[in-house]
C-alpha positions in Angstrom: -113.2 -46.8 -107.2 -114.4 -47.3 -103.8 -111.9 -48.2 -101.3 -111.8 -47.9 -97.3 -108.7 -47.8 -95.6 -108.2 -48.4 -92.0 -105.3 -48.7 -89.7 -105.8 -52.2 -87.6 -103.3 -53.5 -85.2 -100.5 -51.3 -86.9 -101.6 -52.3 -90.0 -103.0 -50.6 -93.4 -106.0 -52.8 -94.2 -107.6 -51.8 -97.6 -110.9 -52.7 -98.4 -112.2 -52.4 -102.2 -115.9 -52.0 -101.8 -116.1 -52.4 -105.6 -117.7 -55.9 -107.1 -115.0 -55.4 -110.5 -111.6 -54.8 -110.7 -110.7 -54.1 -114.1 -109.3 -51.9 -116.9 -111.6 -49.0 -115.8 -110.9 -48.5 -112.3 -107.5 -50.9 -111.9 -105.7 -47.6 -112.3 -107.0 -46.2 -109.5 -106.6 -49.1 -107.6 -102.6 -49.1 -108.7 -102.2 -45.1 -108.1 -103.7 -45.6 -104.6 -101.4 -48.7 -103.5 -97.6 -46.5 -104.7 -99.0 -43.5 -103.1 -99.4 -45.6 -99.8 -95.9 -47.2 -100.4 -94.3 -44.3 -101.3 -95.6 -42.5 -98.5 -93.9 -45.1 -96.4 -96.9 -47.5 -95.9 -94.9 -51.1 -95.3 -97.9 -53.2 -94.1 -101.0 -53.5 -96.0 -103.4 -56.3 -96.1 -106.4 -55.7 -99.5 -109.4 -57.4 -98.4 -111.3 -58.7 -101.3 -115.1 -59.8 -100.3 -116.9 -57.9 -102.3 -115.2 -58.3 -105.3 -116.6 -60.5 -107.3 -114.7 -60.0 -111.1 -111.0 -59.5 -111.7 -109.3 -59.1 -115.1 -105.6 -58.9 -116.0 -105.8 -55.5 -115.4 -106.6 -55.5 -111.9 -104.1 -58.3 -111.3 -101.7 -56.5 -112.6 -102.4 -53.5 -110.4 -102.0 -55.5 -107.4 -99.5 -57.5 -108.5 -97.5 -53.3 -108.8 -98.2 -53.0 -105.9 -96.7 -55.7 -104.4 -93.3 -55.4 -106.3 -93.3 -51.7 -105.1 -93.6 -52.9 -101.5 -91.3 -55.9 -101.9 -88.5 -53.3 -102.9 -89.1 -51.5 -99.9 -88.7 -54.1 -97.4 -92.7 -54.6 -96.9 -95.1 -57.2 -97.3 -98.9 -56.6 -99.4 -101.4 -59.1 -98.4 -104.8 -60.4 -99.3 -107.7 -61.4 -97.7 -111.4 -62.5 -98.3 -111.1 -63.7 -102.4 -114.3 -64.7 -103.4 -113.8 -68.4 -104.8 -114.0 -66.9 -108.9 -111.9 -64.6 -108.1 -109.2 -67.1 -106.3 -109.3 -69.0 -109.6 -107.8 -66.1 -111.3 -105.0 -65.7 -109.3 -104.2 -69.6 -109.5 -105.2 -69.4 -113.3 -101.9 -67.1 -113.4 -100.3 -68.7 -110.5 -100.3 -65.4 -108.8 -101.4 -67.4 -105.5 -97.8 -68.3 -105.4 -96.8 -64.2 -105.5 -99.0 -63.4 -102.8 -99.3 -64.2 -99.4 -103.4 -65.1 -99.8 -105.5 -65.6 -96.1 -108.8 -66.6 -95.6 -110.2 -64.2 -93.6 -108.5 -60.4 -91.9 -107.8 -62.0 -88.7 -106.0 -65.1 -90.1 -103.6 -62.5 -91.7 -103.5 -60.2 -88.8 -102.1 -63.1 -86.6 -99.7 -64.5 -89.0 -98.1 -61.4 -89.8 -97.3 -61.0 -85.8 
């Protein structure tokens, strides 16, 4: 999987370069995000422009993701969805589970 990670106002912001998120490379994806938390990672925001598919699988990576950073008193945020993409996350009603922004500096400001 191709991810960047950079450190932006304090914060982890991960960027999946990848246009699928699914059975073959959500693992990855879910490995990466508890190695960040359990390194003591508390603020990350996943930017999500260039993906264009998402299964169940990658949903349920993130959604891992963001339990493990729930439990320790952080916060996982997304950014960018591509509109198809979006429609999973309602689809499942995991846009009530996630704090979803339009953009990286919508979520940047709001989590100040």
């Amino acid at each position: 999987m191709n991810l960047k990670l950079e450190k932006i106002s304090g914060y982890n912001v991960l960027t999946i370069q990848d246009e699928r998120i699914d059975a073959h490379n959500s693992g990855e994806l879910k490995e990466y995000l508890l190695q960040m938390i359990e390194s003591g990672e508390k603020q990350i925001i996943v930017q999500l422009e260039h993906v264009r598919f998402i299964d169940s699988s990658g949903l349920g990576a993130l959604l891992s993701g963001n339990k493990h950073i729930i439990v320790k008193s952080g916060k996982l945020a997304l950014t960018n969805i591509q509109k198809q993409v979006l429609s999973m996350f309602e689809l499942t009603r995991l846009n009530r589970v996630f704090d979803i922004y339009a953009d990286l500096n919508e979520a940047l400001s709001s989590e100040n």
